[in-house]
C-alpha positions in Angstrom: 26.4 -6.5 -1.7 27.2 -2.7 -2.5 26.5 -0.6 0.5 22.4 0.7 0.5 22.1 4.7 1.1 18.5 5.1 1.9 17.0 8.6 2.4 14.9 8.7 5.7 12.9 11.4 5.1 11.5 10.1 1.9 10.7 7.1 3.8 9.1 8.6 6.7 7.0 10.9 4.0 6.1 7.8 1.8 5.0 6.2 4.9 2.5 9.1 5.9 1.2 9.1 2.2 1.0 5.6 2.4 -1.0 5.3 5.5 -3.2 8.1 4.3 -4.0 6.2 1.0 -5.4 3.6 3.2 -7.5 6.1 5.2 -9.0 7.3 2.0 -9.1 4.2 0.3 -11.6 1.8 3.1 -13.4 4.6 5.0 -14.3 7.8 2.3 -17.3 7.5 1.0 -16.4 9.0 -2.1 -14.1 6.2 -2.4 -14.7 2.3 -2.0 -15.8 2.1 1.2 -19.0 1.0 0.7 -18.1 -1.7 -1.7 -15.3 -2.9 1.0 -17.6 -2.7 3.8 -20.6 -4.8 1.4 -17.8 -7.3 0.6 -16.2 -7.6 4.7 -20.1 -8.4 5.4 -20.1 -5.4 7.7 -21.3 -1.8 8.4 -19.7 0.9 9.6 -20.9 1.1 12.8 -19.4 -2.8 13.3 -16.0 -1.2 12.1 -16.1 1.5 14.7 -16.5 -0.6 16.9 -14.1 -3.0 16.4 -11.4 0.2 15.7 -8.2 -0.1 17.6 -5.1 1.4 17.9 -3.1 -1.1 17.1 -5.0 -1.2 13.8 -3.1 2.1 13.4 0.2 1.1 14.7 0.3 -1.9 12.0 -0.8 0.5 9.2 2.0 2.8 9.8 4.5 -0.5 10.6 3.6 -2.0 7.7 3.8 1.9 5.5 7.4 2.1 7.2 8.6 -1.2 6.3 7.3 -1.2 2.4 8.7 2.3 1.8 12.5 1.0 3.1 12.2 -2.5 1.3 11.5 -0.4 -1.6 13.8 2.5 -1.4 16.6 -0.6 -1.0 15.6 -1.9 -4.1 15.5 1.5 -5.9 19.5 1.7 -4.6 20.2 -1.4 -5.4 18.8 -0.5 -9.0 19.6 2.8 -9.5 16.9 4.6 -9.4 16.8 8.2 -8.7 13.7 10.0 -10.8 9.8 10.4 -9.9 8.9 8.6 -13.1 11.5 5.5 -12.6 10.2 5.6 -8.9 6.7 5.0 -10.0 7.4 2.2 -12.3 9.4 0.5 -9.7 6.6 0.6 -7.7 4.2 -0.4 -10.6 6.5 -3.7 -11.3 6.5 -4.8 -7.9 2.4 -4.3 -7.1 1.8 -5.6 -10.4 4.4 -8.9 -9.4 2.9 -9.4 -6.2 -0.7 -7.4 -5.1 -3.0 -8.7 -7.3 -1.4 -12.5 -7.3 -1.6 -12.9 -4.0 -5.3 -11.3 -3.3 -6.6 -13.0 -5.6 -5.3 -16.7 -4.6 -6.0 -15.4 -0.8 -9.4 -14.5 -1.5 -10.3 -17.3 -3.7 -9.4 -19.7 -0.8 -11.3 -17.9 1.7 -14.3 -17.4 -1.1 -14.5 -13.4 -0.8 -16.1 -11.6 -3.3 -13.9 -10.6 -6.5 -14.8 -6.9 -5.9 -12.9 -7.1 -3.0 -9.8 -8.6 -4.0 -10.2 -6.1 -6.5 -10.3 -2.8 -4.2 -7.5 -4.5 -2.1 -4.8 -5.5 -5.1 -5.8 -1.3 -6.4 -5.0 0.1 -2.8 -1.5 -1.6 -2.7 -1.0 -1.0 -6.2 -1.6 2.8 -5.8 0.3 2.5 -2.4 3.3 1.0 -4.4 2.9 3.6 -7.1 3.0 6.9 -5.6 5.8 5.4 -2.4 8.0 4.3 -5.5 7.7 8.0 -7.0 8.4 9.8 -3.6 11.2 7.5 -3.2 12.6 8.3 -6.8 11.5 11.7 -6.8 13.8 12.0 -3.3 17.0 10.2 -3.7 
């Protein structure tokens, strides 16, 4: 395997936008966060509640490690524009986001609306980290 030059910055500032997506995404009320808290079965005040740090901590793990994986496959392939970026990221949530929150949700019989809002948040996530990544070879 050729050696993988990743670029940390653009990592560490797809994480941040990544983690901020989520932010946006379950708790703005411009956004889907009362369809997400409808379909959860909760209200805000139970999510408040039930906030912790660690929450946090595993959004901006999990940011950090999708942003790498993907910068490593953008090496691997090449990749070194915005627009290429994106589609990277557009193939791989396509590939995998929707699949597997759907067949997790239909198991654990959760509304469709909500597989839906969580397959679009990692799809946009995947989107706009692939296109920093590109944009910042």
């Amino acid at each position: 395997m050729p050696p993988v030059e990743v670029n940390i910055v653009a990592v560490i500032i797809a994480t941040i936008a990544a983690v901020a997506i989520g932010a946006i995404w379950f708790n703005a009320p411009f956004a889907f966060n009362a369809i997400w808290l409808k379909g959860i079965g909760k209200t805000k005040e139970q999510v408040a509640a039930e906030a912790s740090p660690i929450s946090i901590v595993a959004a901006i793990i999990g940011g950090l490690v999708t942003a790498l994986i993907l910068s490593v496959f953008m090496d691997w392939m090449g990749v070194k524009t915005l627009v290429n970026g994106a589609l990277v990221g557009l193939l791989c949530a396509v590939a995998f986001a929707p699949n597997l929150a759907f067949i997790k949700d239909l198991f654990e019989g959760r509304p469709r609306s909500l597989s839906v809002i969580n397959a679009g948040q990692d799809i946009v996530i995947l989107v706009v980290v692939g296109a920093i990544i590109g944009a910042m070879p």
